[in-house]
Structure formats: structure tokens, C-alpha cells
C-alpha positions in Angstrom: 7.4 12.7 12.8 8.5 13.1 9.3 11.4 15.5 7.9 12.3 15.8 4.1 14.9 18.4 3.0 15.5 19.7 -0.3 12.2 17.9 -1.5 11.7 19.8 -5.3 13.9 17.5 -7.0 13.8 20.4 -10.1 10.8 22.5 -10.0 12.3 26.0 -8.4 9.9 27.7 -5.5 7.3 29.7 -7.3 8.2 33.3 -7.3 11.6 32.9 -6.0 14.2 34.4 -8.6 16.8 32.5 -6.7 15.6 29.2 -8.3 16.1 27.4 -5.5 15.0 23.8 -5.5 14.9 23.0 -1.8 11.6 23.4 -0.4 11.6 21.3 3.2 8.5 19.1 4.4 7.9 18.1 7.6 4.8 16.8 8.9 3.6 15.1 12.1 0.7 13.1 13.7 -0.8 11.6 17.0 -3.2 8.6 17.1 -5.2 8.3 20.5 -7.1 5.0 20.4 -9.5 3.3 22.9 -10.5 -0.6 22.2 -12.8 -3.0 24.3 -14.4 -6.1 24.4 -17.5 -7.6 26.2 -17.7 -11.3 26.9 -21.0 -13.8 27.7 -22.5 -16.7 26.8 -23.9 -15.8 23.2 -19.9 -14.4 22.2 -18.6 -11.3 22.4 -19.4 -7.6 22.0 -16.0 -5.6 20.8 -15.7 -1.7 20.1 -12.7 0.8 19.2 -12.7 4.7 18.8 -9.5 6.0 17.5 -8.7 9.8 16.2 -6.0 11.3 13.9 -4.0 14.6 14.3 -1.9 15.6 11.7 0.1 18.4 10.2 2.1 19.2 7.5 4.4 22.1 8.7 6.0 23.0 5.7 6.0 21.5 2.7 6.9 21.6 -1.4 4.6 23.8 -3.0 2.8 20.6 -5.0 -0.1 19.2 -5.4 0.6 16.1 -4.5 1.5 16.6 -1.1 -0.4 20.0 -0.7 0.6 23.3 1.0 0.8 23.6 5.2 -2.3 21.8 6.4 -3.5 20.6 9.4 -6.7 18.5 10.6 -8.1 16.3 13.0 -10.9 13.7 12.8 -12.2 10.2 13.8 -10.4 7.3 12.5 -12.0 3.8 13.9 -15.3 4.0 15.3 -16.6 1.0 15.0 -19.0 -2.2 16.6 -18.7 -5.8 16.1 -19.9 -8.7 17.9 -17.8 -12.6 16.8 -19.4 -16.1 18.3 -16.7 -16.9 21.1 -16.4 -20.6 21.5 -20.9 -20.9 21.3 -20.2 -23.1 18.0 -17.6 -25.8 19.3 -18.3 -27.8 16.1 -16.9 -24.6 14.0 -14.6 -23.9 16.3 -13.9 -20.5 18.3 -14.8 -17.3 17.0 -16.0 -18.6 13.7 -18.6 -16.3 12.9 -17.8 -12.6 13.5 -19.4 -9.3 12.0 -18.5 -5.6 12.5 -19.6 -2.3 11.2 -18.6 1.2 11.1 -15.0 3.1 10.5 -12.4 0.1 10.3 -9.6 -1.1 8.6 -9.6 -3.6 6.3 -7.1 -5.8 3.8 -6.9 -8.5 1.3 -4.0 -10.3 1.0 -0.7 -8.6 1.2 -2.1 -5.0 0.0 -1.5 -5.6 -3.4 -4.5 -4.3 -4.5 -6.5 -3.4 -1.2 -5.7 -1.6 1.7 -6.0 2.0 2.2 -9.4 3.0 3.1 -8.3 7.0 3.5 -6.9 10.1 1.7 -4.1 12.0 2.9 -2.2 15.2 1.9 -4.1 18.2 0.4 -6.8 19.4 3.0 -5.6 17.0 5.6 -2.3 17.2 5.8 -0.1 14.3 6.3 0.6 12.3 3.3 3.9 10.4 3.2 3.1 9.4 7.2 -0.3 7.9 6.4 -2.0 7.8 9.2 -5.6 7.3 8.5 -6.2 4.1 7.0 -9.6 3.1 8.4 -12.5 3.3 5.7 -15.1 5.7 6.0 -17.3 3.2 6.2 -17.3 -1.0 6.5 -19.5 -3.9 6.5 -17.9 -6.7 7.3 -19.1 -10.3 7.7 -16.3 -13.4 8.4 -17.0 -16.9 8.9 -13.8 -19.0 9.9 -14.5 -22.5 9.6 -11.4 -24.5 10.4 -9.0 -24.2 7.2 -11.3 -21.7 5.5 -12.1 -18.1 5.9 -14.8 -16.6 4.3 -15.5 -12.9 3.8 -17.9 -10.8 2.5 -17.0 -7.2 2.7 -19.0 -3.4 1.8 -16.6 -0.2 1.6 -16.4 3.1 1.4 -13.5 5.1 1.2 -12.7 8.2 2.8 -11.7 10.5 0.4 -10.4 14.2 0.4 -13.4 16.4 -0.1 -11.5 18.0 -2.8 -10.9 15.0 -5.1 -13.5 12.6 -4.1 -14.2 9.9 -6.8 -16.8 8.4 -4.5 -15.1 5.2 -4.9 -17.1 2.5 -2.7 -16.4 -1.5 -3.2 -18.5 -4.6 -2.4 -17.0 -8.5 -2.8 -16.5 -11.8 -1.2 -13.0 -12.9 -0.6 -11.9 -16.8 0.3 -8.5 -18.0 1.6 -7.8 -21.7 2.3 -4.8 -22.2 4.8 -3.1 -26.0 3.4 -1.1 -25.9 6.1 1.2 -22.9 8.7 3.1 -22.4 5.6 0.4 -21.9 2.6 -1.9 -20.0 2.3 -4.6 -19.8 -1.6 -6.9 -16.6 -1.6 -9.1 -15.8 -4.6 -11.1 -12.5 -4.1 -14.1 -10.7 -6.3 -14.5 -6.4 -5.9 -17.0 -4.4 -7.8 -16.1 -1.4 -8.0 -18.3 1.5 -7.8 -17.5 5.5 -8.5 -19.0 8.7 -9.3 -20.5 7.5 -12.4 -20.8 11.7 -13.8 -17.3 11.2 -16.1 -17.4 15.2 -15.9 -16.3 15.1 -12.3 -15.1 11.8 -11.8 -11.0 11.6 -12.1 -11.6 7.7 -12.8 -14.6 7.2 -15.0 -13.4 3.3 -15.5 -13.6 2.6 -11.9 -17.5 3.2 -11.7 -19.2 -0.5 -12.5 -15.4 -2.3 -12.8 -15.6 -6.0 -11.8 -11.6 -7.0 -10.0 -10.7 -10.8 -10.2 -7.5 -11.7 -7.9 -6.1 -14.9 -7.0 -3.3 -15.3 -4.4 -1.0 -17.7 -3.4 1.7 -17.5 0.0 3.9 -20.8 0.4 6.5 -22.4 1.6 5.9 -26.1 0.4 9.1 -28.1 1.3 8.2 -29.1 5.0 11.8 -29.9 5.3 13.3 -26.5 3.6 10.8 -23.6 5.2 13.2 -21.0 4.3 12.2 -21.6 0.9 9.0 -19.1 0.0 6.9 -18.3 -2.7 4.3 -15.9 -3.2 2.1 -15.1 -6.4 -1.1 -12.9 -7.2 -2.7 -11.8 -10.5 -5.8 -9.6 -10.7 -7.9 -8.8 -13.7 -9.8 -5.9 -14.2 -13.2 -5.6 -16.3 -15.6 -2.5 -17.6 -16.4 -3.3 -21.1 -14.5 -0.9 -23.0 -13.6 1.8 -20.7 -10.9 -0.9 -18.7 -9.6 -4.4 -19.7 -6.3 -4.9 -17.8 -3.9 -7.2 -16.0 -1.2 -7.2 -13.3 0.6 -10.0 -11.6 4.1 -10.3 -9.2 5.6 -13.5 -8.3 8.1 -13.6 -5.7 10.7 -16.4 -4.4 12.7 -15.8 -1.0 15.5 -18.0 0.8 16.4 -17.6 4.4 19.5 -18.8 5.6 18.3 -19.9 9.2 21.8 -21.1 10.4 23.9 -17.8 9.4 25.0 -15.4 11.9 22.6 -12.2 10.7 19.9 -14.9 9.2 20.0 -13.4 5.8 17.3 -13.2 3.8 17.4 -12.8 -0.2 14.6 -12.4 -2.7 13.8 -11.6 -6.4 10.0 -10.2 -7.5 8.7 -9.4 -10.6 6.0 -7.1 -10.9 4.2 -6.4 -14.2 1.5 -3.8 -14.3 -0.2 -2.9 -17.6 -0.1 -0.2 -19.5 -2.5 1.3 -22.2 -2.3 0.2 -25.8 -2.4 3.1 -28.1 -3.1 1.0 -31.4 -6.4 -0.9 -29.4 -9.9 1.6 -28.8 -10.2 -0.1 -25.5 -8.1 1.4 -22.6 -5.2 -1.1 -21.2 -4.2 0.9 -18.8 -4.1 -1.1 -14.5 -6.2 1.2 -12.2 -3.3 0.6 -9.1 -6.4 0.5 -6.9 -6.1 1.3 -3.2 -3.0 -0.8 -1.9 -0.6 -0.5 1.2 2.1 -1.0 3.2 3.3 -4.0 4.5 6.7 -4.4 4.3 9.5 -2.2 2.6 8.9 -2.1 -1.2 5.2 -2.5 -0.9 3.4 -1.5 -2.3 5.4 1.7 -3.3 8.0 0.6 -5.0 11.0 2.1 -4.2 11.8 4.9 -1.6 12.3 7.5 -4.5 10.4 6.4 -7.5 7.1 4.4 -5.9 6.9 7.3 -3.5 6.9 10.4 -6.0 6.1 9.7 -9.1 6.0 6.2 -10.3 2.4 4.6 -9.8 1.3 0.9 -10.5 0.3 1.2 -14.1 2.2 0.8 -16.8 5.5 -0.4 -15.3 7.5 -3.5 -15.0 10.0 -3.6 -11.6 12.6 -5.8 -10.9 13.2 -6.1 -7.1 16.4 -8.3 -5.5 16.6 -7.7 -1.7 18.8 -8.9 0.6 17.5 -8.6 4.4 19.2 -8.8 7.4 18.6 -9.3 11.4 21.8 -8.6 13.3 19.7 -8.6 17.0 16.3 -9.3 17.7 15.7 -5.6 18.4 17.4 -3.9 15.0 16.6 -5.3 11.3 17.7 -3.9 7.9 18.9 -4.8 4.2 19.6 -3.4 0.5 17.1 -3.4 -2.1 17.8 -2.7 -5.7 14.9 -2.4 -8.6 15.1 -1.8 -12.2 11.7 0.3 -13.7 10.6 0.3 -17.0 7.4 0.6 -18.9 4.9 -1.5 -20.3 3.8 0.7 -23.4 5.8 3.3 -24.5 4.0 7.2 -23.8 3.3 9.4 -26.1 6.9 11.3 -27.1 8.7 8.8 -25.2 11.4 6.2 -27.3 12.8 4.2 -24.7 10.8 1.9 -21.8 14.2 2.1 -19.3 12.7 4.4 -16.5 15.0 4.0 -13.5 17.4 2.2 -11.4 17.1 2.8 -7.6 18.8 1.5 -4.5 17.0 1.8 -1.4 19.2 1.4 2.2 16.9 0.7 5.5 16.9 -0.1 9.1 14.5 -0.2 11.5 15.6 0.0 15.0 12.8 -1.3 18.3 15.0 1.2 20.8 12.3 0.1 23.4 9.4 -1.1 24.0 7.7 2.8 23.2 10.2 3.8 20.2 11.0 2.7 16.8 13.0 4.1 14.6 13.5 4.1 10.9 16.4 5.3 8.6 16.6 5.1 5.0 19.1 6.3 2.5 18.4 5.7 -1.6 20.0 6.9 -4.6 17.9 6.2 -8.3 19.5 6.8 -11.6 16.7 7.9 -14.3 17.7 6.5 -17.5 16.0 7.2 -21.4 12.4 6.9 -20.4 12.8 9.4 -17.2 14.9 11.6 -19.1 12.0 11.9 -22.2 8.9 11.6 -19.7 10.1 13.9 -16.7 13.4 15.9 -18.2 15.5 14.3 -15.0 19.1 13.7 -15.9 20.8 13.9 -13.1 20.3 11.2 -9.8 18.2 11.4 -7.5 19.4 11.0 -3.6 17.6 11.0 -0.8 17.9 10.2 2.7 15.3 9.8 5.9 14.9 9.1 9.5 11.4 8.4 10.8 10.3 8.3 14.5 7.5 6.8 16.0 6.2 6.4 19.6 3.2 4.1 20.7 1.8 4.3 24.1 
């Protein structure tokens, strides 16, 4: 369950002479699931069947999010069968293959995760329910330090802005030790390749380079992390463009609370006006791991920032007061790559994001997040915001 109030921001309620600017949203869902698995002596047969009910009950009249909507359909359904322990030399379950409607990730989401649509027809779309694909091959072997995938997807889209995106690829990671883990990953895109009806022409034929890195490298200083990833994007003239974030993380093991503080720096590129070729990063499909991914910020990576064309700032500071409640302060500072078109200044936003996330049982979790962002030149020119933003939330989910 999801509640918003006063969710406008500045665009008044179509034919209301009031001009008010507080349209409400809330929207709900439910998530049945059955899983199962079959052992023998040539491995083991596993299955899941999972469906999604959602509803937005009221809602902004936007496009983004859609107007009241309600709908319920399959999520997993798929069949896989891995190799058990009948390759000791390999070692357990080291070959394993699955197909049908299932999730699927590289990395830390950065550039894939979501394999469904939400909002519009469906209702649903800041919970994000459905993330299975609507369709995956998937073949893994795991041979000791290594893991090698090679993956076929296609996305389930809403029917009313389908780009018929679908990706194939191979992905490798190499665990060095517990504490490092180097991933390099190939995607070809592929799209509705009629540009008439295709709202991303560049993603049809696009070739995706990514490399990865997760470490903590001082065996005597763990609480020292790093992470890195860059990804390149290719299709001749209609896309050439980068995006990278590096990331470095203390944890003070020994402190009452353990603390936890970080810096990232994300750099997404933007389009080029002066060069024929489009510059501009296609965000992808990523996801959600951890607060500030890969929506950046609970105000401005939720409504109406995307990965492209921006440079963040992130500096966190996390905190674990009991085993059961967990929560922290993150600040960012937005700006652009390449200045728009009518725009002067590449300052977009500063935002502060409160959270906590509280495991009242075993059933319940709850989430509570309060953020303020203060749009600076860029915002100002490119949306006509002036004034701050605030918003506040409180999220409840129960599993079963």
C-alpha cells in the first residue's frame, strides 16, 4: 500500500477553477506466489507461478502515472531444471537453465533489472510490482570462481507504449575472493525497428558494453568498499554514449549504531548539440536495490529526473540502531551534462532524502521517508519550479 498527498507539485486539476494542486494517489497490490522443486539423480526440476493485483485508486491526472486503473495478470511462470551435485568436479549446481516469465539482473541494476511496465493501463507504478520479464532464456554455468551467463529477454511492456524492446547477451563475473567481485557484460539491444511508432528508434540494433567491479580489497580493513561500473552504448549514428558511477563506503564496525558513510558519483551523458550524432545515455531498464538506486533521489529520480544527461553527487550516511530497524540521510546535488535548449545554467537540484525501514515482525515491514529538494537555475529554466519541493511517505508491506 502506497499513499501520496498533494502529488501535482504545480500543474492545477484540469477543469477545476479552484486551481488546486493537490491531487492524492494511492495505489495498492497483492502478489500470490507458488514455488517448487523436484530432486533425483540427473539434478533438479524447479517451477514458480506467481500473479500481480494492483490498483491505483486515485491518482494525479498525468501521464506518467495514469488515471485510476486496475489489472491483474501472471507474473512468474516459469521451468528450470540446474545439475544438483551430478558434476562433483564442477561442483554443485553448476549448470542450470530456465525458461519462461522470470526475473532477471546484472550486477547491481545499474543498467538491467526491470523486465515489466507499470502505471497507465496497469495501474501501480511507484509500487512496482511486476518485475518478471515477459519472457526469459536463461542459461548459467557456475564453475567454481566463475559464473557464466547467457541470457534472451523480452520485456513486458504496456500495450499502450510498447517499444518491443527484447535483449540477448552473455554476462561473466569472477568472484577473487567473499569480498570482490569483476563482472563484464555484452546486450544487444533490439526494438521496434518502424521509427514512426517506436518512442526509442536508437535502442533497435544498439550494442551495450559494461564492466563492473564490487570490492573490499584490504583483508584486514573490510569496512573499506568500492564499487565501479561504466557501460558504453553503440548504433552508428543514431547513439554513441557513456555512463559510469564509482562509489567508496566506510563502515565503522565497532560504533554503537555501525555507521555507514559513502560518496558516489554518477555521470550520465547527455546529447551534444554541436555533433550530428546523438550523445544522449538510453537509462535502459534498471532497478532497485537499495535506497538511491537506481532512482536517484526520493523527489527528483522518482518524477522527473531520468538517467541521461545528469551528473549526481550522493554522500549518505546509514545507520543500524537494532537488528530489526535501519535508516540514514542522503544528500545529492543534480546537474546536467549538456545544457538544453533555453536552458543557461547545468545546477538542477539539491535534495535530502530521510528513510527508515522498520522489520515490525517477521510478516511486516515498514518504510517511512521524508525529503525536501531545492531546484536551483537549471530547474527553474527547464520546469518553471521555484519554490521547494517536500514530500513525505510511509510504505507498508506484508509477506505471507
Amino acid at each position: 500500500m502506497f499513499g501520496f498527498g498533494n502529488s501535482l507539485y504545480r500543474d492545477r486539476i484540469p477543469d477545476d477553477p479552484s486551481g488546486d494542486l493537490g491531487g492524492n494517489w494511492f495505489e495498492s497490490y497483492a502478489k500470490p506466489a507458488l514455488s517448487g522443486s523436484v530432486e533425483n539423480a540427473h539434478g533438479e526440476w524447479f517451477a514458480k507461478v506467481s500473479a500481480v493485483g494492483e490498483r491505483t485508486f486515485d491518482t494525479p491526472p498525468v501521464p506518467l502515472v495514469g488515471s485510476a486503473q486496475s489489472s491483474f495478470k501472471v507474473e512468474d511462470m516459469y521451468i528450470g531444471w540446474r545439475s544438483g551435485k551430478t558434476m562433483p568436479s564442477l561442483g554443485e549446481n553448476a549448470l542450470e537453465f530456465s525458461l519462461g516469465r522470470e526475473q532477471y539482473k546484472i550486477g547491481h541494476g545499474f543498467l538491467l533489472w526491470d523486465g515489466s511496465a507499470e502505471g497507465g493501463s496497469r495501474g501501480g507504478f511507484w509500487s512496482n510490482a511486476r518485475k518478471a520479464w515477459g519472457f526469459a532464456g536463461l542459461g548459467k554455468l557456475n564453475a567454481k570462481n566463475n559464473k557464466f551467463e547467457l541470457f534472451y529477454l523480452d520485456r513486458d511492456e504496456l500495450p499502450e507504449n510498447n517499444s518491443n524492446t527484447k535483449v540477448a547477451g552473455a554476462n561473466y563475473e569472477f568472484v577473487l575472493d567473499t569480498a570482490t567481485t569483476i563482472g563484464a557484460t555484452y546486450m544487444h539491444f533490439m526494438a521496434n525497428p518502424d521509427g514512426a511508432n517506436n518512442p526509442l528508434p536508437a535502442r533497435d540494433g544498439m550494442n551495450v558494453y559494461n564492466l563492473r567491479l564490487y570490492s573490499a580489497p584490504l583483508r584486514q580493513l573490510r569496512q573499506l568498499s568500492f564499487e565501479f561500473e561504466w557501460a558504453r552504448e553503440n548504433n552508428g549514428d543514431l547513439i554513441q554514449s557513456t555512463a559510469w558511477t564509482a562509489q567508496a563506503a566506510f563502515e565503522f564496525s565497532k560504533v554503537k549504531w555501525t555507521p555507514k558513510l559513502s560518496y558516489r558519483y554518477a555521470f550520465f551523458k547527455g546529447d551534444d548539440p554541436a555533433t550530428p550524432a546523438n550523445e544522449a545515455f538510453d537509462p535502459l531498464l534498471p532497478g532497485f536495490y537499495d535506497w538511491g538506486t537506481w532512482w536517484q533521489g526520493e523527489i527528483g529520480g522518482e518524477y522527473f529526473l531520468s538517467n541521461s544527461n545528469l551528473v549526481s553527487h550522493q554522500a549518505r550516511l546509514h545507520l543500524t540502531p537494532f537488528a530489526s530497524l535501519s535508516g540514514g540521510l542522503i544528500g545529492y546535488s543534480f546537474k546536467f551534462d549538456q545544457l538544453p535548449a533555453g536552458v543557461t545554467s547545468k545546477n538542477l537540484l539539491s535534495e535530502i532524502d530521510l528513510y527508515a525501514d522498520w522489520k515490525v515482525n517477521s510478516n511486516f515491514i515498514v518504510s517511512f521517508v521524508a525529503a525536501v529538494a531545492h531546484p536551483q537555475d537549471a530547474a527553474t529554466q527547464a520546469y518553471g519550479r521555484t519554490s521547494n519541493f517536500t514530500y513525505g511517505m510511509i510504505y507498508v508491506a506484508y509477506s505471507y
